[in-house]
DRENLUM-301918 format. One record per residue (C-alpha): residue number from 1; residue in one letter; x, y, z. Coordinates in steps of 0.001 Angstrom, whole numbers. Each point is the difference from the previous one (the first is absolute). Last residue first. Layout:
   drenke   milo        px        py        pz
      NUM      a         X         Y         Z
...
***
This chain:
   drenke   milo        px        py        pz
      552      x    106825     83062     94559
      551      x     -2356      1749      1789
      550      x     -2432      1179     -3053
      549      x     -2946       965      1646
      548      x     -1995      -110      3294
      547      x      2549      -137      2952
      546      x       885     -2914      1707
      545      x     -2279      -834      3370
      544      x      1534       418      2965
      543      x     -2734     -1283      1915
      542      x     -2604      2134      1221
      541      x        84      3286     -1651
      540      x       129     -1623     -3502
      539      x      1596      1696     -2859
      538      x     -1835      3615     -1685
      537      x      1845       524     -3703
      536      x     -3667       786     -1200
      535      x       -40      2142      3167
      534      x      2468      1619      -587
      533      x      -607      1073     -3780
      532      x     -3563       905       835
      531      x      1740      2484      2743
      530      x      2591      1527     -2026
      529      x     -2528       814     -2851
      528      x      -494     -1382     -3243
      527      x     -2948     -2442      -828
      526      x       114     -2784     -2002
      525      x     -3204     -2066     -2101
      524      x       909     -3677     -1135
      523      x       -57     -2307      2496
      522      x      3028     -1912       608
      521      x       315     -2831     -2462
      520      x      -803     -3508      1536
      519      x      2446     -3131      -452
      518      x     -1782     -2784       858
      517      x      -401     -1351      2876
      516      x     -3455       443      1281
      515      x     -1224      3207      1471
      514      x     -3327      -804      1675
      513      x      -530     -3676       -67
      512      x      3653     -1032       405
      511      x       850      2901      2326
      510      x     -2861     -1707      2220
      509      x      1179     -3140       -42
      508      x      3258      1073      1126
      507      x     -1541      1906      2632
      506      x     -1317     -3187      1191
      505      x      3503     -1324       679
      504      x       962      2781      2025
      503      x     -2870      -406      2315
      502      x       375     -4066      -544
      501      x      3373       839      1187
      500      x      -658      2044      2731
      499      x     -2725     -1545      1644
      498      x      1943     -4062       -72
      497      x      2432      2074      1363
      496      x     -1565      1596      3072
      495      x     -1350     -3821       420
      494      x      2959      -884       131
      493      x       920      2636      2654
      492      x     -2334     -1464      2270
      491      x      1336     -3255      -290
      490      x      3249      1183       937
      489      x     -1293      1774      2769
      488      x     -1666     -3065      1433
      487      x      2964     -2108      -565
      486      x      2292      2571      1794
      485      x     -2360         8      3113
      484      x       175     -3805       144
      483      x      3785       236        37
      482      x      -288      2768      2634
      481      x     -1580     -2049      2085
      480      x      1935     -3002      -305
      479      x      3170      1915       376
      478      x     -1570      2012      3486
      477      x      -788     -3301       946
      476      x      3318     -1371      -190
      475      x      1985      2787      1568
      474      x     -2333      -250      2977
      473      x     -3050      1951      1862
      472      x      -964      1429     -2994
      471      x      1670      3364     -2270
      470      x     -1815       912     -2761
      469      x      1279      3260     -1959
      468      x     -1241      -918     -3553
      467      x     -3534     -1038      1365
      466      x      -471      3823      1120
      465      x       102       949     -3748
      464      x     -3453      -915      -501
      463      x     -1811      1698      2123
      462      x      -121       666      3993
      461      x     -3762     -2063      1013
      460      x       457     -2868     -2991
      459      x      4271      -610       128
      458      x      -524       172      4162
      457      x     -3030     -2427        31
      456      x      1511     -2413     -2711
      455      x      3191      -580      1556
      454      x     -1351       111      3910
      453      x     -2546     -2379      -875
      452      x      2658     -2591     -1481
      451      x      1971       677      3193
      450      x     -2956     -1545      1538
      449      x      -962     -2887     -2718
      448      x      3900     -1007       437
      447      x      1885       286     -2811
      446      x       757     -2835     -2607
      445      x      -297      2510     -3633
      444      x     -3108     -1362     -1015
      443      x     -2295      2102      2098
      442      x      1893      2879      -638
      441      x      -175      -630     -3958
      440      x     -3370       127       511
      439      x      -701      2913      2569
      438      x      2020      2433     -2739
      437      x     -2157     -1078     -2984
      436      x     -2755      2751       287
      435      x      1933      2276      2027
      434      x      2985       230     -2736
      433      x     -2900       -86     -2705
      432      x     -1976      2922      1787
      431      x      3213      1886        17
      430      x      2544      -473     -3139
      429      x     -4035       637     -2004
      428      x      -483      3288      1683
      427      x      3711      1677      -706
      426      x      -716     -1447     -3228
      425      x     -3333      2040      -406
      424      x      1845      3382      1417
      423      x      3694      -131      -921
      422      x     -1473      -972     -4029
      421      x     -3106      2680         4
      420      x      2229      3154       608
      419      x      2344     -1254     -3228
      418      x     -2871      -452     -2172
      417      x     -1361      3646       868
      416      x      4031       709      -778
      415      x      -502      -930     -3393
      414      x     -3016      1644      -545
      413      x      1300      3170       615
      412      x      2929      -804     -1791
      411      x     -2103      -202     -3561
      410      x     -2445      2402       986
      409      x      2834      2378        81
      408      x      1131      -645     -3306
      407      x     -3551      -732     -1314
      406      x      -688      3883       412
      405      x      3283      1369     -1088
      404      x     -1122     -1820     -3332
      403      x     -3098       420      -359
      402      x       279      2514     -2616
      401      x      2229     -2320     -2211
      400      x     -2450     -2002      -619
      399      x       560     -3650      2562
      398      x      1145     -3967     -1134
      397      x      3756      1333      -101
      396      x      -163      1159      4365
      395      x     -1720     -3338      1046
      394      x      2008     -2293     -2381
      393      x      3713      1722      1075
      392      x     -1034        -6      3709
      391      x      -652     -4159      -189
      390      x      2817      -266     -2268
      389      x      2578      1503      2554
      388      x      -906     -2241      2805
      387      x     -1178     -3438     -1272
      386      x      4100     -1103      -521
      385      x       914      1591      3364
      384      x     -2954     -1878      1954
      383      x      1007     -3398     -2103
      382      x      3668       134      1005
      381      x      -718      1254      3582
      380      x     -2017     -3037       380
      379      x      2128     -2132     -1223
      378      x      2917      1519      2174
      377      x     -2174      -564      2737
      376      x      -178     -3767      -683
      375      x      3755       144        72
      374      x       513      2009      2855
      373      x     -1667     -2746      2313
      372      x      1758     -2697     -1509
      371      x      3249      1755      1252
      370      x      -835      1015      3030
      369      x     -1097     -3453       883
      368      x     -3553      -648      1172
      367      x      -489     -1381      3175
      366      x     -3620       767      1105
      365      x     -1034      -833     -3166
      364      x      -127       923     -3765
      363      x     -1503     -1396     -2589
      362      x     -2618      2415      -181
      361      x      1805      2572     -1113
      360      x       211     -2042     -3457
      359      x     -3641      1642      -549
      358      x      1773      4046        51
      357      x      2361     -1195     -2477
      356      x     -2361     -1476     -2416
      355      x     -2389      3260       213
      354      x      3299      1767      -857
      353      x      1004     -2229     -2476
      352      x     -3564       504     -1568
      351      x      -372      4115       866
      350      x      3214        -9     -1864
      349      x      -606     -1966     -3293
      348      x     -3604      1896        -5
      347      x      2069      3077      -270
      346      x      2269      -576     -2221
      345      x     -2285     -1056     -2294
      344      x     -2786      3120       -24
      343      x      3133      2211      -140
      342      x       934     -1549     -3441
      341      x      3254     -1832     -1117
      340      x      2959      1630     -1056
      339      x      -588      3562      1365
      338      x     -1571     -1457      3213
      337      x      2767     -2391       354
      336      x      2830      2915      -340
      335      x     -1808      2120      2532
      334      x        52     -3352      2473
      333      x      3228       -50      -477
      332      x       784      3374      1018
      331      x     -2063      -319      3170
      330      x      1685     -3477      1181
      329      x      2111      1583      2475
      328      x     -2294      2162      1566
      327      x     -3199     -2075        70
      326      x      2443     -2742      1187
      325      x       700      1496      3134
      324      x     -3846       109       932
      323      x      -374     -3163      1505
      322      x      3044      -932      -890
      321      x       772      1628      3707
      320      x     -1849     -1824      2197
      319      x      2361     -2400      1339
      318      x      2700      2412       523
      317      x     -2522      2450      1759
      316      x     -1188     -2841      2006
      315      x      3456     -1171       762
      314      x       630      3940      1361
      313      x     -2803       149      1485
      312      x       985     -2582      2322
      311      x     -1604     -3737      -703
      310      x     -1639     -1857      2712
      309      x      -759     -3015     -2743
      308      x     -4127        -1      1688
      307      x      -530      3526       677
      306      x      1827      2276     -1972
      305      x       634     -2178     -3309
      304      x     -3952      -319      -195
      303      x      -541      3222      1166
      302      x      2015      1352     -2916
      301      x     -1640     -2231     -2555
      300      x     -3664       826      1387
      299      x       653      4157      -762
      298      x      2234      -803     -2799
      297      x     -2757     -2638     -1734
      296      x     -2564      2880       562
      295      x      2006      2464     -1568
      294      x       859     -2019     -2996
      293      x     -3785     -1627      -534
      292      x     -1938      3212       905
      291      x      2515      1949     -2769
      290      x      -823     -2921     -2468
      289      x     -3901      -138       271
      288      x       -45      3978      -408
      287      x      2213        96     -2529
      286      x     -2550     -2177     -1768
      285      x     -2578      1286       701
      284      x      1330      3292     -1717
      283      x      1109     -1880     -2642
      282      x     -3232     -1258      -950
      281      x     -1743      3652       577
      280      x      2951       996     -2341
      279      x      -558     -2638     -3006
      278      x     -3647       -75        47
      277      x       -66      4295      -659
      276      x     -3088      1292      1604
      275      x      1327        19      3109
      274      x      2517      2566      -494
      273      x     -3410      1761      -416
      272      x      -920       178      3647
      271      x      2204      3365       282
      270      x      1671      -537      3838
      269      x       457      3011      1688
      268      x     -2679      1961     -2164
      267      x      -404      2840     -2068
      266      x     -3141      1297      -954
      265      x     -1094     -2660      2809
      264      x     -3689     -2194      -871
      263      x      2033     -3348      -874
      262      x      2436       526      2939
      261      x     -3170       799      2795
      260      x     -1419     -3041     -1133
      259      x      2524     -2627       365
      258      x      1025      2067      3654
      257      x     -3712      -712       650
      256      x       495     -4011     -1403
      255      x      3022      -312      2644
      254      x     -1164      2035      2627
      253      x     -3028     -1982       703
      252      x      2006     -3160       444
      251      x      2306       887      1426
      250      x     -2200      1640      2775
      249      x     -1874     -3465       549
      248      x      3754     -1857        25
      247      x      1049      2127      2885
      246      x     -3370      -207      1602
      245      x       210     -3443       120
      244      x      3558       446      1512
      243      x     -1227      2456      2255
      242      x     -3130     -2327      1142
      241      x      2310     -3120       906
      240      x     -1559     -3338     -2661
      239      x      3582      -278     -1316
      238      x      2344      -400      3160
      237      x      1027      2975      2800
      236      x      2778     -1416       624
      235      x      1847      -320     -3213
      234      x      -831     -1047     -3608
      233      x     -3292      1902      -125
      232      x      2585      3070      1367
      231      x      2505      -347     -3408
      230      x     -3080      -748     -2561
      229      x     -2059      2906      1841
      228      x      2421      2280      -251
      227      x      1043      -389     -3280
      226      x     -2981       337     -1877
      225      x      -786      3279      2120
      224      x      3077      1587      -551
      223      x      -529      -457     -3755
      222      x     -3463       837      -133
      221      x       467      3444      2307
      220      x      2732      1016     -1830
      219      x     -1312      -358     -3510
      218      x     -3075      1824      1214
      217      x      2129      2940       907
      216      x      1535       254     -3232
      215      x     -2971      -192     -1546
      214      x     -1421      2830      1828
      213      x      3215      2237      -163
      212      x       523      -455     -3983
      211      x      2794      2795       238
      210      x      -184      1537     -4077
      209      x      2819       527     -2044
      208      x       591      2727     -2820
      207      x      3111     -1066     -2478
      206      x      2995       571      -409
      205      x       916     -1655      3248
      204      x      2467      1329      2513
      203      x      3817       695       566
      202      x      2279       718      2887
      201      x      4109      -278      -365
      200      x      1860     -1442      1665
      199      x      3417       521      1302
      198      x      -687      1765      3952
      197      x     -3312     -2215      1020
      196      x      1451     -2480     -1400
      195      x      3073        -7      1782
      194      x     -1569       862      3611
      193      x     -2767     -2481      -587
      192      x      2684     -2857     -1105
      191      x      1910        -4      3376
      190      x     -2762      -188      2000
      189      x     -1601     -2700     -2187
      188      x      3667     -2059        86
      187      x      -243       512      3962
      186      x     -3440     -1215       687
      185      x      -153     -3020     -2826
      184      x      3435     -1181      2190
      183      x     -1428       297      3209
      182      x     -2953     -1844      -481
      181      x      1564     -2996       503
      180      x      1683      1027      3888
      179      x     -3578      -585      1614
      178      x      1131     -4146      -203
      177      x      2327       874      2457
      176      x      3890      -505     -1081
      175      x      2876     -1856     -1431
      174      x     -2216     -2899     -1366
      173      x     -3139      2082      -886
      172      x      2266      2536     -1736
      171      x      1283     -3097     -2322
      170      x     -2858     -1165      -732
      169      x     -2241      3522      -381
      168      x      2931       958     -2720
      167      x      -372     -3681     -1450
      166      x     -4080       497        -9
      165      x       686      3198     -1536
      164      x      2151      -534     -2821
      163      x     -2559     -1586     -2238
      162      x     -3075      1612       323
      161      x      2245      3156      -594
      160      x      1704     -1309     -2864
      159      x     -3591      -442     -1257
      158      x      -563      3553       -46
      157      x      3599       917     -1333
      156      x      -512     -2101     -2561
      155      x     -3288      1369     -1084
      154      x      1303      3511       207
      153      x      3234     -1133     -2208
      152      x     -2648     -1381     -2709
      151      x     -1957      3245       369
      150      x      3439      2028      -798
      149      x       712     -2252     -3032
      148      x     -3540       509     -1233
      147      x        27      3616       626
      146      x      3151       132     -2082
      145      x     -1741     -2070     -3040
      144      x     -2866      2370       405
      143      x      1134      3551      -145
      142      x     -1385      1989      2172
      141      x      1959     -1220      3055
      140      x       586      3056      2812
      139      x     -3820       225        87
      138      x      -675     -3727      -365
      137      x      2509      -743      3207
      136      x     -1924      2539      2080
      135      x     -3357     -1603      -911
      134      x      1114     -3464       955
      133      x      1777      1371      3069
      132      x     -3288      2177      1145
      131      x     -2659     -3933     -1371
      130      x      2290     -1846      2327
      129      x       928      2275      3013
      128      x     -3415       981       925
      127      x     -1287     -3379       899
      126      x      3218     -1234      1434
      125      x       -32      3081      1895
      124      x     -3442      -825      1579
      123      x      1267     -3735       770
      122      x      2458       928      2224
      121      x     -2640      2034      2155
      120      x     -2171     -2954       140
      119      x      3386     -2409       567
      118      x       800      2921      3269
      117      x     -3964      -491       806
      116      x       428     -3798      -278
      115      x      3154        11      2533
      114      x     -1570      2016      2323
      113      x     -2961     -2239       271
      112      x      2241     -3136        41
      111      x      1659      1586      3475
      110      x      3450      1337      1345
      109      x       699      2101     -3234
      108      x      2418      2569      -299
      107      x      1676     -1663     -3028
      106      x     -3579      -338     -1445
      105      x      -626      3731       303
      104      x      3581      1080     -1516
      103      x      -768     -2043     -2516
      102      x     -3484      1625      -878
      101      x      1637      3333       471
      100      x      2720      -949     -2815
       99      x     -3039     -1289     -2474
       98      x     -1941      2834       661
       97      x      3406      2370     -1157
       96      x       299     -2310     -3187
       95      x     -3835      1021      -818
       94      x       406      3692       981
       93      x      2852       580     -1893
       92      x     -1073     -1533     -3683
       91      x     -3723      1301       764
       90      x      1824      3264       205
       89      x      2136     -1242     -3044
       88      x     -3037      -828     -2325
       87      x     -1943      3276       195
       86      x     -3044      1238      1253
       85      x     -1976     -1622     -2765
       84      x      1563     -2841     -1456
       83      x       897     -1097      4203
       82      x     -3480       -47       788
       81      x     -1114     -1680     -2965
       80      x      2801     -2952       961
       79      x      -908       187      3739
       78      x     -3340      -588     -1002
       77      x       142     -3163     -2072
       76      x      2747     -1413      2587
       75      x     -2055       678      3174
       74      x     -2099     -2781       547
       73      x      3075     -2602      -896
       72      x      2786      1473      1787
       71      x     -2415       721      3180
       70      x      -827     -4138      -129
       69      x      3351      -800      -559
       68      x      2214      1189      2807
       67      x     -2568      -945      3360
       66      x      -562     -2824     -2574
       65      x      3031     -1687      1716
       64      x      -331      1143      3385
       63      x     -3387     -1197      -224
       62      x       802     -3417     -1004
       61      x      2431       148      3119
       60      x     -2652       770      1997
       59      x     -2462     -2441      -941
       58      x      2386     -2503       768
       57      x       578      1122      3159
       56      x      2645      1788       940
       55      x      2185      -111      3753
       54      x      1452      3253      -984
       53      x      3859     -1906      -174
       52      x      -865     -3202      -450
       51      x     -2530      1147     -3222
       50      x      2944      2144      -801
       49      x      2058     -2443      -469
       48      x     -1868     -2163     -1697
       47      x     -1086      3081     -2278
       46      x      3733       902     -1349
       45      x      -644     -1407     -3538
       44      x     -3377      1660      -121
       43      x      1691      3065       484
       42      x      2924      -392     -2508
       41      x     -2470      -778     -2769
       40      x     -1491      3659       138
       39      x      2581      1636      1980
       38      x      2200      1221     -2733
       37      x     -2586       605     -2744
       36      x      -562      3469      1165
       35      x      3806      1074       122
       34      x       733     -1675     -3772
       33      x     -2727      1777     -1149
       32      x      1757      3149      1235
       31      x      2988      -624      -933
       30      x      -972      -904     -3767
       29      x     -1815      3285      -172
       28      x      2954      1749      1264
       27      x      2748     -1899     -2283
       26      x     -2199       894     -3135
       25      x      -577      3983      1028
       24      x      3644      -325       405
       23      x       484      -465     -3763
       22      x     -2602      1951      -854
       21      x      1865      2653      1313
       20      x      3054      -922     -1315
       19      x     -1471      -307     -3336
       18      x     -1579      3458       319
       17      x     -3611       -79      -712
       16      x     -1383      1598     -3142
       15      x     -2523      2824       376
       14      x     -3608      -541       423
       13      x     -2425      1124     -2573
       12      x     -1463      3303       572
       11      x     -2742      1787      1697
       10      x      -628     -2760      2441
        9      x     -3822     -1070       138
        8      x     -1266      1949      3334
        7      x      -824     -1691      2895
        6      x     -2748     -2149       960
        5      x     -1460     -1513      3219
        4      x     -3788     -1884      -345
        3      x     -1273     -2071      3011
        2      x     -2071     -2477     -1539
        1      x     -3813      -255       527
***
């Protein structure tokens, strides 16, 4: 059964908010998104380094990177009932204070375990953050057209964050020790608590919620499990090892239990009839597809540039950033678009280009330009910030009114699922091919059959990154061998590509069969309340996504 808290209905309608305090109620909310989102991007930028650094392994660093999402995703439904009950600025202060202690954790770090528990931590905050600063902005906001405008400056301060962190982590990394990066999510957090906890104000749903315990536990113990055994069937311990069987056996028990427990809960963490409507179960596959496209794509991208181009983190960052910097700039025309056109257009134009984008990856090699290098990304980025908005606009206007706050948080819960699955499966894929084609290309490259050995031996018992930092008996060797080690990556991350864009290119399919493009009216039925209202206005969690609505 659920665990049941309720509190009295208020006695009397809410008074108006001050401007001024709505006003700084904004600014807070946008801060604090803005703090979470910092280190998403900017971590996996930095990962070379701190592979050299913590002597990583690939599994490693695709657990320092779900280390963040996996808690984000398992706990977003709950923190967001949580937070409507107790109030909205606790879960407001103790999300951005999580995030702070998970930085100061990785800054202290000397080991990849340490590391993942200060992500884990990290990752908590996110969790609570979104749905408290969502909720906080709908209290100050009732009317729509200014809760709009304040969602649209949340969303832009979200993706700013994606954005400004792998330059921040670039230019720290080149002045400093790679622990430095978290520094800047630790102090703005500190900063923020004491503020916040002084100028807002607390509110709480207007109506009675319910803490779905067992299917929130069951949603944990799927998702974890999923993951785990696609990042540790990658690594050492191989496919056939009896914990990642098991992994994939408890998955896949929890899975239709947690399916069961949802349709039998009075009121549960994840109401099974969003699924009824075509449009959202389509678009929820579809952000799904996307978000394990982008963050996958980052995750082999960054590695890519780390290991075979020996970029800093600061040329990754550079490189990187279209990634997600269009989302930002190209929000208000994408609004425009939407109203012009339909959703159900706009976004099958996007996942296209971005499909497109994520294909022309593969014409790179191990000496790629800068330049041609930022171009394909900038398709990419084009096609991710075109698919975006429309994507949470379809899912949110296909539901009743009274599911709205519910599809809101499904909606970036199963965005960051997709995000968990990208680091983990292409994180697999940039290893086995990398072995796979490595002894080849080191068998054509004119070394001896003995330092040939010593290549593929070294690169097959240390990992991956090892064959970056090759040094032979001679200047010439050492060139040949890491020639033949950039080839195998390169052809590794092709095949990451190839994955991506016929992931992203599938999801265009599927928005074609689901939604379609033309122009679909929202569903009928509304709902009042500052929490249906959120929600309906809910962006992504994952990617920067532009607010549902008029943006324009």
């Amino acid at each position: 059964m659920s665990a049941t808290v309720s509190r009295p209905s208020p006695q009397s309608p809410p008074s108006p908010v001050p401007s001024r305090h709505a006003t700084a109620t904004i600014v807070l909310a946008c801060v604090g998104v803005f703090v979470s989102y910092l280190p998403v991007v900017g971590v996996s930028t930095a990962l070379p380094v701190i592979q050299q650094a913590l002597d990583a392994s690939t599994t490693g660093l695709q657990w320092i990177t779900d280390a963040f999402i996996l808690p984000t995703a398992a706990l977003l439904l709950t923190c967001g009932i949580i937070g409507d009950l107790y109030g909205r600025k606790k879960m407001y202060l103790i999300g951005l204070s999580l995030s702070a202690l998970g930085c100061l954790v990785a800054l202290t770090a000397d080991s990849v375990v340490q590391v993942c528990v200060g992500q884990a931590l990290t990752g908590i905050g996110t969790a609570a953050l979104l749905p408290a600063t969502l909720g906080l902005i709908s209290h100050v906001c009732p009317d729509h057209r200014k809760r709009g405008t304040a969602i649209a400056l949340w969303t832009a301060a979200l993706g700013l964050g994606l954005t400004l962190g792998p330059l921040f982590n670039g230019v720290i990394v080149d002045h400093a020790s790679w622990r430095w990066i978290f520094l800047p999510t630790l102090a703005i957090g500190a900063i923020t608590v004491v503020v916040g906890a002084v100028v807002l104000v607390d509110s709480r749903s207007e109506r009675e919620r319910h803490l779905d315990i067992p299917g929130q536990l069951l949603a944990i113990v799927a998702i974890t499990a999923v993951v785990y055994g696609v990042i540790e069937g990658g690594g050492a311990p191989g496919w056939g090892s009896a914990e990642v069987v098991t992994a994939f056996v408890v998955a896949a028990l929890a899975l239709p239990a947690f399916v069961v427990v949802e349709l039998r809960s009075p009121c549960p963490m994840l109401d099974m009839r969003l699924f009824k409507s075509s449009a959202f179960s389509g678009a929820a596959l579809v952000m799904a597809l996307t978000l394990f496209a982008q963050v996958g794509l980052v995750f082999a991208l960054s590695e890519y540039f780390g290991l075979v181009h020996h970029a800093s983190t600061l040329d990754i960052g550079i490189r990187l950033i279209a990634l997600n910097g269009f989302t930002v700039v190209l929000g208000p025309l994408v609004g425009r678009l939407m109203n012009r056109f339909s959703a159900g257009l706009v976004l099958v134009t996007g996942l296209v280009v971005g499909g497109i984008g994520a294909l022309l990856v593969n014409l790179f090699d191990a000496s790629t330009g800068t330049g041609e290098a930022a171009l394909v990304i900038a398709v990419l980025g084009v096609g991710i910030a075109l698919a975006m908005a429309p994507v949470t606009s379809i899912a949110m206007s296909s539901l009743p009114g009274r599911l709205a706050s519910t599809g809101g948080a499904a909606n970036s819960a199963l965005r960051q699922i997709g995000s968990a699955l990208g680091p983990a499966i292409f994180g697999v894929v940039l290893t086995n091919r990398t072995l796979d084609t490595l002894p080849g290309h080191v068998a054509a490259s004119g070394l001896s059959p003995a330092d040939q050995g010593q290549v593929v031996g070294m690169v097959d018992s240390v990992g991956i990154q090892a064959g970056a930092f090759l040094h032979l008996n001679t200047g010439e060797a050492t060139g040949q061998a890491l020639a033949a080690y950039g080839a195998s990556f390169t052809e590794a991350l092709h095949t990451c590509a190839l994955v991506g864009g016929i992931g992203m290119l599938a999801a265009a399919v599927v928005a074609l069969v689901t939604i379609g493009v033309r122009a679909r009216a929202p569903h009928a039925e509304t709902e009042t309340g500052s929490e249906t209202a959120a929600a309906a206005t809910h962006p992504a969690a994952g990617a920067g996504a532009a607010p549902v609505g008029d943006v324009s």
